[in-house]
N, C-alpha and C positions, 0 to 999 in steps of 0.2 A: 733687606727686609726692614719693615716701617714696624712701629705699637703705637698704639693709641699713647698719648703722650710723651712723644720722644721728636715728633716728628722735626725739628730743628738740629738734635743730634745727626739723628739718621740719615738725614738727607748729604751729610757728607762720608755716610758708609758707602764701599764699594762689595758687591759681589751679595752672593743669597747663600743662606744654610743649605743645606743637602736637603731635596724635598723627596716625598714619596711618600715613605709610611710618615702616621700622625706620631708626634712627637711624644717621647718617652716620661719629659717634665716639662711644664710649659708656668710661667708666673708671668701674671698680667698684672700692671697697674700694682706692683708689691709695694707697702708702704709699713715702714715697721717704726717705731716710736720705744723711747726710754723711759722708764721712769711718769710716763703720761704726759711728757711735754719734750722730749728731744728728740727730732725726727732724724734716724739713723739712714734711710732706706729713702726714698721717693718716688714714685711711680715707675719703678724696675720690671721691665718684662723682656724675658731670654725663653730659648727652647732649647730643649738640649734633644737629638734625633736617636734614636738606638742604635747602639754601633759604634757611637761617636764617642771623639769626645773632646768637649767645649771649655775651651778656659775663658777663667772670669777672672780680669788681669785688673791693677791697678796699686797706688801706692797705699800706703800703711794707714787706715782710717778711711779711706775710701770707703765703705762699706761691703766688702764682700764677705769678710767671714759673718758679719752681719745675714746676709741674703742664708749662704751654708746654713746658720741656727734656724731660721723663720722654715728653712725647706726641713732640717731635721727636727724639727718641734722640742726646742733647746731653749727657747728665747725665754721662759718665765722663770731660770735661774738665775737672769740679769735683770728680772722686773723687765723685760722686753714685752712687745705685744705687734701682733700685724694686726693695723687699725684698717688697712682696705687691703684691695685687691684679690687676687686669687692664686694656690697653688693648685696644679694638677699634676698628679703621679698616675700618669698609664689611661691619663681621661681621666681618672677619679678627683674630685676635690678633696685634698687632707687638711685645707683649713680647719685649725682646732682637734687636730690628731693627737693622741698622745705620741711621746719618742719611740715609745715599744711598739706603738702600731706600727708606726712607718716604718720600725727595721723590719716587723715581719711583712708589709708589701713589699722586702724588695732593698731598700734604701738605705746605705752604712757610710759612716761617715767618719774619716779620720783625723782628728783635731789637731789644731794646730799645738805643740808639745807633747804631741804621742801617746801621752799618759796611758803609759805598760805598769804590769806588776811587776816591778824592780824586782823584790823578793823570788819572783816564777821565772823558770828556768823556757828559754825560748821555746820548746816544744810546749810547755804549759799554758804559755798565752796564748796561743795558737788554740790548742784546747778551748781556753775560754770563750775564743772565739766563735766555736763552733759546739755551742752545749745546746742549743735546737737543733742540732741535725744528728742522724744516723752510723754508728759507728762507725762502719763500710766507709759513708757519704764521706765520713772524716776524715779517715784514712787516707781517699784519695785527692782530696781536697787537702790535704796538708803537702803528700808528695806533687800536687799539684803550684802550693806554695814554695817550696824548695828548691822547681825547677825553674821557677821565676825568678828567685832569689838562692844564688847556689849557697853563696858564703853563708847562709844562715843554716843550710845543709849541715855545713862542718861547724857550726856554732851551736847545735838545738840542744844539747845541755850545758851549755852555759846559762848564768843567771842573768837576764836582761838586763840587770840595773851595770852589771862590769860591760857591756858590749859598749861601741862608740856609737857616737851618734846618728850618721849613717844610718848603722846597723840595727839600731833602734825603730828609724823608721820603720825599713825594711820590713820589723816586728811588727809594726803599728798597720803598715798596709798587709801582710798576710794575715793577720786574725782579722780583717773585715773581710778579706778574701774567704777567713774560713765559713762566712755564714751565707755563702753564696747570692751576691746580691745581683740584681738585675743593674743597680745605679751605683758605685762608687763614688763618692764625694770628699775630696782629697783639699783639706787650708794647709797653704802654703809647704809641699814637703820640700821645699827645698831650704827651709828658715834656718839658719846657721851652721850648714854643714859644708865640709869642702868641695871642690869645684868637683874634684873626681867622682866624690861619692856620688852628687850632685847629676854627674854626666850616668853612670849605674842609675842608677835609680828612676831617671828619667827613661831610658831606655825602656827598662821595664815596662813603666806606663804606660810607653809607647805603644809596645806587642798587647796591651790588653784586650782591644777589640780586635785583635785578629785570632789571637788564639783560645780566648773563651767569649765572645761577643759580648762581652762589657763592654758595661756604656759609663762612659766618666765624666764629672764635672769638676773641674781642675781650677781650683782659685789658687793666684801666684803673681808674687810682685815680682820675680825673674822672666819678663816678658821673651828675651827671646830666647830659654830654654822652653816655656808654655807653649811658643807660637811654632816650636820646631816639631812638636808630637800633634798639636790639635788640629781639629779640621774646622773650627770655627772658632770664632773669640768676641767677647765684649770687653770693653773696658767703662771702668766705673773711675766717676772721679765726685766728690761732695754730695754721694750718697745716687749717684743718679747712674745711668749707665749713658754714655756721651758719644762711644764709636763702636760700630760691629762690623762683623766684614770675616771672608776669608782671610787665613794666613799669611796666604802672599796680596792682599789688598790692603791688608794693616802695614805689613812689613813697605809696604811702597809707599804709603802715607806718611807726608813730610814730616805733621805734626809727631806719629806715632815714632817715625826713627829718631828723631831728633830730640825727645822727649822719655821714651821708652825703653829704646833703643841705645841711644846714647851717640846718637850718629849725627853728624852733623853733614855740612854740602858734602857729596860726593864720595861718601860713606866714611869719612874722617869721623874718627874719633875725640866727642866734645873733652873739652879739658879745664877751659874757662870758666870759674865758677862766675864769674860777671856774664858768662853766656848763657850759662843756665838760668840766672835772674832775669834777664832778658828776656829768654824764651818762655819763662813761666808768666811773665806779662803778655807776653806777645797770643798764647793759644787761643786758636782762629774758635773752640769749640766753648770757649768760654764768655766770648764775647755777643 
């Protein structure tokens, strides 16, 4: 799949998004700025399909939890602004939404550091989660959360702030669960937490569009944990998004194993930081 300005990235993507129904989020030409002079973002355009769900992979300052704020209309806490382009949520354009509109069409988003009520006992954040919807609604959309996440089951009165990290998240993704959204928007959940918890949790995501037709957009510098649940992926690098492709079309791209991956010929694991230097001179998408 080609956009309007990318056409030189693109052109070394392999394979097309899932086509059919018109897409669930779609940003053309996104271009987001700091401050009125530092361009974060530059003409970024992804679709994420319903059902799906698409990681926006890349390293630390790439831009993606960037793109996440501009979609949840977050960006005027950092003096952000999206100076072009366009979002659309379901066809609709939210350019210039407030945050509260966008959750109630649909759209929740869970930050990267979680930020839970340490004080509120894990059943309570869950609550807060879900203080627009209907008691009932709640009810089963909590036990709904539970069984996605057992261990939180046998935690729900505990106080969030003593749970581990993990477990935290876990918190962080069921109260956006609680507010029933069509788009889950998930920075980085795997950011410091161990490989186990790491490997749970992903899991999770995984089953999301199969057992409630959530549709996810997954930003993660853990490329091939993202690349093992998503059905589609971009990667962003200096603000831009540079490769797209199916799963297994990234994972067979030299650059992307070798760089992403951490694979070097013949699926050997890089080890040499002089290789690394090398290679980060060497990529064919930068040139």
């Amino acid at each position: 799949m080609s956009h309007p300005g990318d056409a030189t990235a693109h052109a070394q993507a392999v394979g097309a998004p899932p086509a059919a129904a018109p897409p669930l989020l779609a940003l053309h030409n996104l271009q987001v700025v700091y401050g009125g002079a530092i361009e974060a973002v530059r003409d970024v355009s992804l679709q994420v399909q319903p059902g799906t769900i698409v990681a926006l992979l890349g390293s630390n300052g790439a831009g993606k939890s960037t793109v996440l704020k501009a979609i949840s209309a977050v960006l005027d806490a950092e003096d952000g602004k999206v100076e072009k382009g366009s979002i659309l949520l379901a066809g609709r354009a939210i350019d210039g939404w407030s945050a509260d509109r966008v959750v109630q069409q649909g759209l929740m988003q869970v930050p990267e550091g979680r930020r839970l009520f340490a004080a509120l006992t894990v059943d309570e954040n869950l609550t807060v989660g879900a203080h627009l919807r209907a008691r009932a609604e709640m009810a089963q959309t909590r036990e709904q959360v539970y069984a996605l996440f057992p261990r939180l089951a046998e935690r729900r009165h505990q106080v969030a702030g003593y749970l581990s990290g993990g477990e935290q998240q876990m918190v962080a993704i069921g109260r956006a669960l609680m507010g029933r959204p069509r788009l889950l928007a998930l920075d980085e959940p795997s950011l410091g937490l161990a490989p186990r918890m790491v490997a749970e949790i992903f899991r999770s995501i995984g089953s999301l569009p199969a057992t409630s037709g959530l549709t996810v957009l997954l930003v993660e510098q853990n490329a091939s944990r993202a690349l093992a649940v998503a059905d589609y992926a971009y990667i962003m690098e200096n603000g831009r998004v540079v490769l797209d492709g199916t799963p297994a079309a990234l994972r067979n791209n030299a650059d992307v194993r070798e760089f992403y991956l951490g694979l070097g010929a013949g699926g050997a694991a890089r080890t040499s930081m002089r290789d690394v230097k090398h290679y980060k001179r060497r990529k064919r998408w930068l040139s």
